[in-house]
C-alpha positions as CSV (number, residue, x, y, z in Angstrom):
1,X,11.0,14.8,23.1
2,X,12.7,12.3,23.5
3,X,12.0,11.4,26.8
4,X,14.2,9.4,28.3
5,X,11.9,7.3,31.0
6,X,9.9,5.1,28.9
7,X,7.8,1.1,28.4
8,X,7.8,-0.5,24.9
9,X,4.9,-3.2,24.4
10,X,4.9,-5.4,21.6
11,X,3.7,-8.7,20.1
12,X,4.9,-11.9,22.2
13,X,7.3,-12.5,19.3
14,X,7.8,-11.5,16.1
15,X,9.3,-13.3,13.0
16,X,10.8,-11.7,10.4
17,X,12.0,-12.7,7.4
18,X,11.6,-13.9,3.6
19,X,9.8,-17.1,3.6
20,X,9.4,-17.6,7.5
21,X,5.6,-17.9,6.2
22,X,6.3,-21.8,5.4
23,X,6.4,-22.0,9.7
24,X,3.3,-20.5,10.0
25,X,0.7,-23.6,10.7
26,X,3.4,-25.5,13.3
27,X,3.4,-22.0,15.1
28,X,-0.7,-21.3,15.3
29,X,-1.0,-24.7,16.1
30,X,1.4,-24.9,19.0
31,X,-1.4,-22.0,20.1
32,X,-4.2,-24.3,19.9
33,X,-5.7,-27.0,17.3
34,X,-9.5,-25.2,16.9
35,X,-8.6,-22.4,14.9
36,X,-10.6,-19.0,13.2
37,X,-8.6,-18.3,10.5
38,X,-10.1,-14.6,8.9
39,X,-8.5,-13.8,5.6
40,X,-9.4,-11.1,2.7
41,X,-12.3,-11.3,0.3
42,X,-10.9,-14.5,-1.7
43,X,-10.6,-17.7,-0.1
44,X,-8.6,-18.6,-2.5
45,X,-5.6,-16.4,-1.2
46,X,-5.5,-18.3,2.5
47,X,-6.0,-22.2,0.9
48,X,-2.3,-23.0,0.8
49,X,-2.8,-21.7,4.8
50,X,-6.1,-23.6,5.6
51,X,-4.4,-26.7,3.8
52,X,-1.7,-26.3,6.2
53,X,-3.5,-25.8,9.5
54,X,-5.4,-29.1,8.6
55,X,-2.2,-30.9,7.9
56,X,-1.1,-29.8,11.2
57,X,-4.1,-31.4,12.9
58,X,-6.1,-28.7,13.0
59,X,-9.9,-27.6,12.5
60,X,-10.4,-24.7,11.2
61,X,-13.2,-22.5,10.4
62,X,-12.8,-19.6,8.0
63,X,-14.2,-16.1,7.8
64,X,-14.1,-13.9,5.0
65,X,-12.5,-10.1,5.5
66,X,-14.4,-8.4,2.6
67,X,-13.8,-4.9,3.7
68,X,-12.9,-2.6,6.1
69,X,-14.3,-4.6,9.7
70,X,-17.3,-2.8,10.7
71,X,-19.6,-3.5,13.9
72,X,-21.6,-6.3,12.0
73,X,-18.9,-8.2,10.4
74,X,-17.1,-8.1,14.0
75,X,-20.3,-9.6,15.6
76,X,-20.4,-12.5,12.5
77,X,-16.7,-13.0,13.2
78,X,-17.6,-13.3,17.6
79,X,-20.6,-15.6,16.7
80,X,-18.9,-17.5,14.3
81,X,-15.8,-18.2,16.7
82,X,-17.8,-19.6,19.8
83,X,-20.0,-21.7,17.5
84,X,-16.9,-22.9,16.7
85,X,-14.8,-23.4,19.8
86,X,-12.5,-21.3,18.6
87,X,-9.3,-21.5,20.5
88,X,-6.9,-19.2,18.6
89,X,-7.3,-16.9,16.0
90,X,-5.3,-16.5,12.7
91,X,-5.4,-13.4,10.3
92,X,-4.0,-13.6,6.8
93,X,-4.4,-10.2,5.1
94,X,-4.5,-6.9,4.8
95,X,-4.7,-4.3,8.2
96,X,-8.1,-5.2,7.4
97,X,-8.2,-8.6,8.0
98,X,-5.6,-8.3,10.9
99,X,-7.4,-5.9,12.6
100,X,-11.0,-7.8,11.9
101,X,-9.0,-11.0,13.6
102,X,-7.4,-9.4,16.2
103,X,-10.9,-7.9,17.6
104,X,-12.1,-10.6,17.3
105,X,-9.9,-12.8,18.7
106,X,-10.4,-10.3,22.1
107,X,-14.0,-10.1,21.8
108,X,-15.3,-14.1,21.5
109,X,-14.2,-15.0,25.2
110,X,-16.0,-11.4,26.6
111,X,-19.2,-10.7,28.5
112,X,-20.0,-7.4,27.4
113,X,-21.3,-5.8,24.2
114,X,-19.0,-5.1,22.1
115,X,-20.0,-1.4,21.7
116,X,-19.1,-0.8,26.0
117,X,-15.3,-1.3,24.8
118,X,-14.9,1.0,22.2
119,X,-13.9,4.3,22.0
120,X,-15.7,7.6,21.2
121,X,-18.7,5.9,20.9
122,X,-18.8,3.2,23.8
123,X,-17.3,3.5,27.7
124,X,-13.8,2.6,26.0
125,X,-13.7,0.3,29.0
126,X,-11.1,-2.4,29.1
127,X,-11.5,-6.2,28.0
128,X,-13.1,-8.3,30.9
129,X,-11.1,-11.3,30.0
130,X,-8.1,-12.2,28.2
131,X,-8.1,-12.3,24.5
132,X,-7.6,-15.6,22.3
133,X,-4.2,-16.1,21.7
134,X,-3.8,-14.7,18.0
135,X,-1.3,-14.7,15.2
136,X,-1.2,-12.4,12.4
137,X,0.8,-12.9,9.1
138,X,0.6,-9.4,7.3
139,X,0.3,-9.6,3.3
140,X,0.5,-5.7,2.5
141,X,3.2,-3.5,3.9
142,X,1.6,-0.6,5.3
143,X,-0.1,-0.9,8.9
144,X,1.9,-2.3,11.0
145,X,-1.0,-4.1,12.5
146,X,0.7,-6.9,13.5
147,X,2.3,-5.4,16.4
148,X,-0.5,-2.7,17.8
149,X,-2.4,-3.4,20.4
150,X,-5.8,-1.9,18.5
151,X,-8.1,-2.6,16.1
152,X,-10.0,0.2,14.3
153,X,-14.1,-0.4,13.4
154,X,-16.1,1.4,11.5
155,X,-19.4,2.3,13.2
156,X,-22.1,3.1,10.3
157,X,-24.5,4.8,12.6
158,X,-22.3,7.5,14.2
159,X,-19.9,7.8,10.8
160,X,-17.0,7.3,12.7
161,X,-14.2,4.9,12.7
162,X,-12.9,3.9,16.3
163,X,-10.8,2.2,18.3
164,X,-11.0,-1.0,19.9
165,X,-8.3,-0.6,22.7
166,X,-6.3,-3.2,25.1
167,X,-3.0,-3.6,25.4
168,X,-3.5,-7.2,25.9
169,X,-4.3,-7.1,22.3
170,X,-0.7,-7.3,21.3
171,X,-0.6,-10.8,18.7
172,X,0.7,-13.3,20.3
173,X,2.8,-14.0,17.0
174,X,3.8,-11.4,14.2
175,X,4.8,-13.5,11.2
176,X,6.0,-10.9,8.7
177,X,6.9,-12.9,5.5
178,X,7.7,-9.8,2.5
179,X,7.4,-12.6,0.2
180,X,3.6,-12.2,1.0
181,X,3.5,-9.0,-0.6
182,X,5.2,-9.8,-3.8
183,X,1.7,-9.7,-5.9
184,X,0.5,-6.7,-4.6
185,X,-0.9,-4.4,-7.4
186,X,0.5,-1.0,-7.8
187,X,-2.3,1.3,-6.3
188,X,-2.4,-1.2,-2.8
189,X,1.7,-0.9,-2.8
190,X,1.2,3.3,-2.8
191,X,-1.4,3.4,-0.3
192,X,-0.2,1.1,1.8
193,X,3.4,2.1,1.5
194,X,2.7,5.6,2.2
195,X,0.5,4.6,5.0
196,X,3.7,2.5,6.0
197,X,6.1,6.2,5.6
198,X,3.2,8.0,7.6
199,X,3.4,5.9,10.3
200,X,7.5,6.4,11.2
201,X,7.3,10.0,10.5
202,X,4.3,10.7,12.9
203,X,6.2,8.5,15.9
204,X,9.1,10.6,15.1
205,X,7.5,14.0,15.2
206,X,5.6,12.8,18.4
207,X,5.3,14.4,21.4
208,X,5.5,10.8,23.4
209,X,8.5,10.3,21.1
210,X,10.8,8.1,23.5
211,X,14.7,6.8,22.5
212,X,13.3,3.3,21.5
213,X,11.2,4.7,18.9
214,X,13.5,7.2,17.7
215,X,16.0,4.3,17.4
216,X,13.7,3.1,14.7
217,X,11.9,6.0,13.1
218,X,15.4,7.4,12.3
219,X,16.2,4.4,9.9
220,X,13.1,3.4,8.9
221,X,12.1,7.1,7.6
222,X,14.7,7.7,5.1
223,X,14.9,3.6,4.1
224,X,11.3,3.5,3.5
225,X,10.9,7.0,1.2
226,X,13.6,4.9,-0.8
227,X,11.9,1.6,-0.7
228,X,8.9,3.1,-1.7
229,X,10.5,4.8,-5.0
230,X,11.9,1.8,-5.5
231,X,8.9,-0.5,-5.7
232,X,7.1,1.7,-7.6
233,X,9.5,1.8,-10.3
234,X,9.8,-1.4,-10.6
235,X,7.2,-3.6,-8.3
236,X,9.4,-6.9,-8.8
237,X,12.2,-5.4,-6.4
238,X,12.1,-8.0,-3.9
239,X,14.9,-6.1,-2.0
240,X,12.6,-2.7,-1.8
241,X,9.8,-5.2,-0.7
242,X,11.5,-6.6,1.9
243,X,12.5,-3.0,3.1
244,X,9.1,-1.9,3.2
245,X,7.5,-4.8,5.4
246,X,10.5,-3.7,7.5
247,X,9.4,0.0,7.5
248,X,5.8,-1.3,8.0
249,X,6.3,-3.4,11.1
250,X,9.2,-0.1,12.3
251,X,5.4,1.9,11.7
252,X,3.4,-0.7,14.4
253,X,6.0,-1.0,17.0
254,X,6.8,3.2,17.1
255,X,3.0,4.2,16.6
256,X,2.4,1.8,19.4
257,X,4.7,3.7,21.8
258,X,4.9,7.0,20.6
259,X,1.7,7.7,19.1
260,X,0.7,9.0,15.6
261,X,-0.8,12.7,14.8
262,X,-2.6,14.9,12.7
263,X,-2.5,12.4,10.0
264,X,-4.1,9.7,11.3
265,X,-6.4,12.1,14.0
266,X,-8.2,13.0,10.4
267,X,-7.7,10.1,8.8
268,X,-10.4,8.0,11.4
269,X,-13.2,10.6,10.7
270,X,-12.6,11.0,6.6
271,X,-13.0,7.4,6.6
272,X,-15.8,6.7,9.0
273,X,-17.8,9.6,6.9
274,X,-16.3,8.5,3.6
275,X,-15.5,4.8,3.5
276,X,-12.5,6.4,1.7
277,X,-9.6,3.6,1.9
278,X,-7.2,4.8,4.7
279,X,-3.8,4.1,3.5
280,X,-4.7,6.1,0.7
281,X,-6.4,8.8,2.8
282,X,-3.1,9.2,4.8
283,X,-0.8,9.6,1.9
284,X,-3.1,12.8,0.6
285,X,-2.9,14.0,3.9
286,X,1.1,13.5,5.0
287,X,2.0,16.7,2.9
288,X,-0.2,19.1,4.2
289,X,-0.1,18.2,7.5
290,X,3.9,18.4,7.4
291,X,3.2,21.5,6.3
292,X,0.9,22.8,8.9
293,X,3.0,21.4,11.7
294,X,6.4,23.4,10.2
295,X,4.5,26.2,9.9
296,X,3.8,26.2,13.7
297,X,7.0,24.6,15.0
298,X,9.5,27.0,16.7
299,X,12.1,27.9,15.2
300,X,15.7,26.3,16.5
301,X,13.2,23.7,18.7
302,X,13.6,20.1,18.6
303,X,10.8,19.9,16.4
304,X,12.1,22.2,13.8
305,X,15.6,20.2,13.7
306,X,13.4,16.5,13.0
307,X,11.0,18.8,10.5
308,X,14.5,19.5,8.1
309,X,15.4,16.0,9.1
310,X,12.5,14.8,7.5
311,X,12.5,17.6,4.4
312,X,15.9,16.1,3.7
313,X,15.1,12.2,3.6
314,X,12.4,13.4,1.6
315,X,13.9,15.6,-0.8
316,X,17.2,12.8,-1.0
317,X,14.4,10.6,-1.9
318,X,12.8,12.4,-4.7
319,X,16.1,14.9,-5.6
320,X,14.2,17.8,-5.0
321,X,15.4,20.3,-2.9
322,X,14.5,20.0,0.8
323,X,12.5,23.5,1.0
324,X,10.3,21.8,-1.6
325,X,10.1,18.4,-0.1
326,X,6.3,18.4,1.2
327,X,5.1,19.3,-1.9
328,X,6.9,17.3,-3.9
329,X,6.0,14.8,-2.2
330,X,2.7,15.3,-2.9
331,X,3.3,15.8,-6.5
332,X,5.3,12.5,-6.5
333,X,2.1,10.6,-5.0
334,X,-0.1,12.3,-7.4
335,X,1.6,10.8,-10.6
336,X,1.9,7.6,-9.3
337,X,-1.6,7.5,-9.2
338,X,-2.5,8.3,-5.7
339,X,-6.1,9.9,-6.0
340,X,-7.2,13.1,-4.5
341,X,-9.8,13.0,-1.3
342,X,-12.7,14.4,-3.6
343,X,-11.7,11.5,-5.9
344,X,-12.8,8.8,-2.8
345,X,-16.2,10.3,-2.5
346,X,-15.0,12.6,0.5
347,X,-17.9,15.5,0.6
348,X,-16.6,18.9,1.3
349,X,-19.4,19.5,3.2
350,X,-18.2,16.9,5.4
351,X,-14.7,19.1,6.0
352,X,-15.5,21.1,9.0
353,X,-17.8,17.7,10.9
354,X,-14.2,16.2,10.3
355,X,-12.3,18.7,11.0
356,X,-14.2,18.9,14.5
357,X,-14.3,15.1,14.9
358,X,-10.0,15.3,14.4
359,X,-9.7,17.8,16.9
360,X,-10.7,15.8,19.2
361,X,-9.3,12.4,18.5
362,X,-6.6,10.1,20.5
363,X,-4.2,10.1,17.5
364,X,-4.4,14.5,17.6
365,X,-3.2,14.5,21.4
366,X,0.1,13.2,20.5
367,X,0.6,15.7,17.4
368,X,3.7,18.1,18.0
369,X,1.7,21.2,17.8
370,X,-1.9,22.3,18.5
371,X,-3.6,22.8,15.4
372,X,-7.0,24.4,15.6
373,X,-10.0,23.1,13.3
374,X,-9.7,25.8,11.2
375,X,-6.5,24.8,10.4
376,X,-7.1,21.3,9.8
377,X,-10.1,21.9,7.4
378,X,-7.1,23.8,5.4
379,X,-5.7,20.9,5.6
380,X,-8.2,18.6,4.1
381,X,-9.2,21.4,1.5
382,X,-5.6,21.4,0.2
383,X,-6.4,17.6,0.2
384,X,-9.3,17.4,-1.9
């Protein structure tokens, strides 16, 4: 780590920038004119969108995003698109709504069930044909879904949440606009934000760390602890909100390439047994997975030298000292308002089936150490 061979995948192209959102119709339509455009729970939120699309000469039909995109609402959005003739597909939203487009936008033009291309709970087998081209416009700063080449499903009969996998996946456009998340209430700016700080210090930490990601991480890690403060002091900082849909889409492209960890390998199986929301889940966990993965890092090794790294962006952030930095980071998260897993209806007698279910997961393979199950139900019993 790093290594010095490596590929980098991403969207087709990506625009960045405040306002760039007002281009967003004369870009999905130059992707086709019958368009599924999937937004959050209130239409209201994607009309100025919808308007626009129309204006544009398009038709468009609209699906609603009301949660976090399970197997049924995934086989309403299929239906609904080929009904349609959907030709492209648009998300406006959360990683909820991108994630709910972007599957999708891969899953109308296929001949399988949908369940033989998942993960964990399916064959995991590739797409059979080529995705709908697919735009996504992100309006939280947190999961980087815009640029990832997956969308994660919850599956209500096995109590898991999974991946659906294909690098062809990639959006065809990434239109980050931080302007989009200007109203974002305070609890969704935590979450999401420390979802956003999660997902450039796992990359970092990686094992498939690579120089393109590091390139990245190494910025985005100490900009975003800042950004982060920042916004939460004062959630009108339009400068600390345009750095943290910066550190968001940094998260996407490195966790992408370089893979996540012992964060997010929990993270899937607390909220496909708890419905708990994951940005959330992720920032109880950071600390004491940190933690864990100090505690078994060799001293003097590469990992070691990016563990104090990180303790010192995160203790410059906070002005704590650095051999104090995990914690008070969780402390920090706490009195912001950042709830506690017990507090999002995570059982503890759920700990070790998670635990087990981690242990296993895609996201724990890249992790910098082997941590044991035992170890990780420490981890989610400090959490709770």
């Amino acid at each position: 780590m790093p290594h010095d061979a490596f590929s980098f995948l991403t969207a087709g192209e990506i625009r960045f920038g405040r306002g760039g959102a007002a281009d967003a119709a004369a870009r999905v339509a130059a992707l086709g004119r019958r368009v599924l455009l999937v937004h959050g729970a209130r239409a209201a939120r994607a009309d100025w969108l919808n308007s626009a699309l129309r204006d544009s000469g398009c038709t468009v039909t609209a699906l609603a995003c009301p949660r976090e995109p399970d197997l049924a609402l995934i086989e309403a959005g299929v239906t609904l698109g080929r009904d349609a003739g959907a030709g492209v597909v648009v998300a406006l939203g959360g990683g909820a709504a991108l994630d709910t487009g972007k599957a999708v936008a891969a899953l109308i033009p296929a001949d399988r069930p949908i369940v033989d291309h998942l993960e964990v709970v399916g064959q995991g087998l590739p797409l059979d044909h080529a995705p709908l081209p697919f735009a996504a416009l992100p309006t939280t700063a947190g999961t980087g879904a815009e640029v990832t080449r997956n969308a994660v499903i919850d599956v209500p009969h096995a109590r898991r949440k999974v991946s659906l996998r294909d690098p062809r996946m990639l959006p065809d456009l990434a239109l980050v606009d931080p302007e989009l998340t200007d109203a974002l209430p305070a609890a969704q700016t935590l979450a999401s934000g420390l979802d956003a700080v999660t997902q450039v210090i796992e990359p970092y930490l990686s094992r498939r760390a690579n120089l393109m990601t590091d390139a990245l991480c190494r910025d985005a890690i100490p900009r975003g602890l800042r950004a982060l403060c920042s916004v939460m002091a004062d959630g009108t900082d339009a400068q600390a909100r345009d750095d943290m849909a910066w550190i968001s889409l940094c998260g996407g492209l490195a966790l992408s390439n370089a893979g996540l960890g012992a964060v997010h390998g929990l993270a899937g199986p607390v909220g496909g047994m708890s419905h708990a929301p994951h940005g959330a889940v992720c920032g109880a966990l950071l600390p004491g997975v940190l933690s864990a993965n100090a505690g078994a890092a060799v001293p003097g090794s590469v990992l070691d030298a990016r563990l104090q790294e990180v303790r010192g962006w995160i203790a410059a952030a906070l002005g704590c000292d650095a051999d104090d930095a995990f914690a008070a980071l969780a402390r920090w998260s706490s009195a912001q308002g950042l709830p506690r897993l017990g507090a999002m209806d995570v059982a503890r007698a759920d700990l070790p089936a998670i635990a087990a279910a981690a242990a296993g997961s895609s996201s724990m393979r890249a992790n910098p150490v082997e941590l044991t199950a035992e170890t990780l139900q420490e981890i989610l019993e400090h959490a709770m």
